[in-house]
C-alpha positions as CSV (number, residue, x, y, z in Angstrom):
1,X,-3.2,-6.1,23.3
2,X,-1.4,-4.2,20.2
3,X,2.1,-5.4,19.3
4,X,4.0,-2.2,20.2
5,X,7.5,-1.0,19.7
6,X,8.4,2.8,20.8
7,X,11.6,4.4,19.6
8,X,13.1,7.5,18.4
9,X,14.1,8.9,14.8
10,X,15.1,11.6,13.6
11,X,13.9,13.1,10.5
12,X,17.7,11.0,8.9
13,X,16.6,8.3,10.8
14,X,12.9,8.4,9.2
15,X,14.2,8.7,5.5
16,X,16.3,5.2,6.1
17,X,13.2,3.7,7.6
18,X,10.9,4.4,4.8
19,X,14.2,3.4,2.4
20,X,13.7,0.3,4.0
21,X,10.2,-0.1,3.7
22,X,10.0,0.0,-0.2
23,X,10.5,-3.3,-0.5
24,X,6.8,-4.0,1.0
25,X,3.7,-2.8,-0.4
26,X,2.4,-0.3,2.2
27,X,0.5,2.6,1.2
28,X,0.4,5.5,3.7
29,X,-2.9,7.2,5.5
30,X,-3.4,9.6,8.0
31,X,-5.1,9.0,11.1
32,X,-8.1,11.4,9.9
33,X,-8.6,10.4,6.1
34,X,-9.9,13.1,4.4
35,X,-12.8,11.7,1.2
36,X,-10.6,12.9,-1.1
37,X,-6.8,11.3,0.1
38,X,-5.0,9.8,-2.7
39,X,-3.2,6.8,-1.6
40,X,0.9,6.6,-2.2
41,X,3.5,3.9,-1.6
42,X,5.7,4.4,1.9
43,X,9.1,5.1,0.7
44,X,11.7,7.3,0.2
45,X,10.8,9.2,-2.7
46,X,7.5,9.8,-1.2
47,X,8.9,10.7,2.2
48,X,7.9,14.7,1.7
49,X,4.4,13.7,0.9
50,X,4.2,12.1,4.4
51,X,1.5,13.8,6.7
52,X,3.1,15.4,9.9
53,X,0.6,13.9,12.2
54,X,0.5,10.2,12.6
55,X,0.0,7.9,10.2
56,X,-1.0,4.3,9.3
57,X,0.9,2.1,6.7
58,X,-1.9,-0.8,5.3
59,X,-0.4,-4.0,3.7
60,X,-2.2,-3.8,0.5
61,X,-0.8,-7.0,-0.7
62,X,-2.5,-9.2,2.6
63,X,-5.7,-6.8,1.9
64,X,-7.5,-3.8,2.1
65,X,-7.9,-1.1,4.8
66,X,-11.4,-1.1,5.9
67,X,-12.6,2.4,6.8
68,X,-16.4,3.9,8.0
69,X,-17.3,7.2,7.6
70,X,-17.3,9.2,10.8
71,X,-20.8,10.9,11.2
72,X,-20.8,12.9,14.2
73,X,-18.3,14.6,16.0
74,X,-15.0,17.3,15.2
75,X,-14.2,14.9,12.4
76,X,-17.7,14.3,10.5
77,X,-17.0,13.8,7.3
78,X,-13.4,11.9,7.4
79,X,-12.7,7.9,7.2
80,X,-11.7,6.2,9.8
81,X,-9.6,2.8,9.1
82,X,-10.6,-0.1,11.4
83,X,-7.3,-1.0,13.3
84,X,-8.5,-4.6,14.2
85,X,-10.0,-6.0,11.0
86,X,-7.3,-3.8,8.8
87,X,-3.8,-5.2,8.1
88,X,-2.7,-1.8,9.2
89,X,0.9,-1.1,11.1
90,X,-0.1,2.4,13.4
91,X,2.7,4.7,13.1
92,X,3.0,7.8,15.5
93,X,5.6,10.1,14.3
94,X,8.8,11.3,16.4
95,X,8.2,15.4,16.8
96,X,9.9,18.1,18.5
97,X,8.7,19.9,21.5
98,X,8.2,23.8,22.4
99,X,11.1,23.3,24.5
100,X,13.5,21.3,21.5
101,X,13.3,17.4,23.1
102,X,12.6,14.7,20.3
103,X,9.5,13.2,21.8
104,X,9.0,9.7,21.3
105,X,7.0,7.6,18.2
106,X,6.0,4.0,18.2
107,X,4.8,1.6,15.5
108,X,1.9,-0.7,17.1
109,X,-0.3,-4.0,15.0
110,X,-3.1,-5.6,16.3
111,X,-1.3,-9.5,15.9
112,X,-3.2,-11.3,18.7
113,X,-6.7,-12.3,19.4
114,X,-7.6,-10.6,22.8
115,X,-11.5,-10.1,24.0
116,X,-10.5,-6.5,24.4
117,X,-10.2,-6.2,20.0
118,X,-13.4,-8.1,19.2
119,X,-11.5,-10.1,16.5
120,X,-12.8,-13.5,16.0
121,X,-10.1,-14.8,13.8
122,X,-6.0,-14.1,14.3
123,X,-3.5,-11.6,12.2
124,X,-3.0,-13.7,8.8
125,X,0.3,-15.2,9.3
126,X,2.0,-13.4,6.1
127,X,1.1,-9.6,7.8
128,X,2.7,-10.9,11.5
129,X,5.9,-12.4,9.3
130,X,5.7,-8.5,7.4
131,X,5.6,-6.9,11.0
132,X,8.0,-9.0,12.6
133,X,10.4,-8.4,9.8
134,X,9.9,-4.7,10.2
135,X,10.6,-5.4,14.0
136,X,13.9,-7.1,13.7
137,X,15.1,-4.3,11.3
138,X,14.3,-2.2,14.0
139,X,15.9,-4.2,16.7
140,X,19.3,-4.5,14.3
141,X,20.0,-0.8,13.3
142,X,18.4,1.1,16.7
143,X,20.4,1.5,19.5
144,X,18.7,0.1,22.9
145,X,17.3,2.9,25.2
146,X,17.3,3.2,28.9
147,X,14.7,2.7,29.8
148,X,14.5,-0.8,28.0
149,X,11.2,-0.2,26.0
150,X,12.8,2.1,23.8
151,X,14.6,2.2,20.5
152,X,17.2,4.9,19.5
153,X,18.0,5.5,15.6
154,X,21.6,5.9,14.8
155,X,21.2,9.6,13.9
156,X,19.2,10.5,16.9
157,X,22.1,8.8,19.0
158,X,24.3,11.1,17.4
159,X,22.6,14.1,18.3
160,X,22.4,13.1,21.5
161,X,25.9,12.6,22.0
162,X,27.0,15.6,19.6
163,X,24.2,18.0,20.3
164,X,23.1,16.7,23.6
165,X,19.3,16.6,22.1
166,X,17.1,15.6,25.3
167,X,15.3,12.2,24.6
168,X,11.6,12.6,25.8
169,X,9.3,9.6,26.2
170,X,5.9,10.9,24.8
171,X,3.6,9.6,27.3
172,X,2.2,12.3,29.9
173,X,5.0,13.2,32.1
174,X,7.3,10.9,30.3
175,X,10.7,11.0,31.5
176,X,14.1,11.0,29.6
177,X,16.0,8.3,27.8
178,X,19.4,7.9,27.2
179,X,20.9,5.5,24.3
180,X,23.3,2.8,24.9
181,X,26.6,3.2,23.8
């Protein structure tokens, strides 16, 4: 079972993150990695290089993403990073909807050893300190949600209070969530 945390950010919100996340050395992928994707360092600078779809943030410093080539299907051709074996932090981007509701992201690791992952040895100890870190800034500068599963960023608190933006979980049929005060 993935270490998950689910939240919302606004594109403000997003900038501070990846402010934040200079100080580690994570280089940024998308989901589908085309053959030809040049690698860049998450941070602010290199926030409007970010792809609009999700994205996965690899800990280049604990060691390398591990990818196969996908040979059949819609996306013959691309790389695919192994989750398991990877020291990669999964990061699905907060979007707007047709109807203009912030939809919900999350960050998620694979920390634990589960029979479901296949992964014979556990999350080197330096990558579950990098994610926990990570975690707690989280936890310190996001507002709690109601429901409790979910983090609020300061500036998406403000447009829901100023703007009265509608909070939408991301999951099918997801409800709404409101920020604590």
């Amino acid at each position: 079972m993935a270490t998950q945390l689910q939240f919302f950010m606004s594109p403000d919100d997003e900038v501070a993150f990846f402010r934040f996340l200079e100080r580690f050395e994570l280089e940024v992928y998308p989901r589908r990695v085309p053959p030809d994707w040049e690698t860049f360092r998450a941070s602010q600078a290199n926030f409007p290089r970010l792809p609009e779809e999700d994205i996965y943030l690899v800990a280049v410093a604990i060691g390398p993403a591990i990818v196969d080539k996908m040979k059949r299907g819609p996306d013959k051709g691309f790389w695919r990073i192994d989750e398991v074996r990877s020291p990669v932090i999964f990061m699905e981007r907060c979007r707007m909807n047709e109807e203009g509701e912030l939809l919900s992201g999350q960050l998620w690791a694979e920390l634990e050893v589960t029979p479901q992952t296949g992964r014979v040895d556990a999350t080197s100890d330096k990558f579950r300190r990098l994610f926990r870190e990570i975690e707690e800034y989280l936890k310190k500068t996001f507002r709690k949600g109601d429901p409790k599963a979910f983090l609020v960023g300061p500036k998406a608190a403000r447009l829901y209070k100023e703007t009265r933006l509608v909070l939408r979980d991301s999951a099918h049929r997801g409800g709404t969530v409101v920020p604590y005060k």
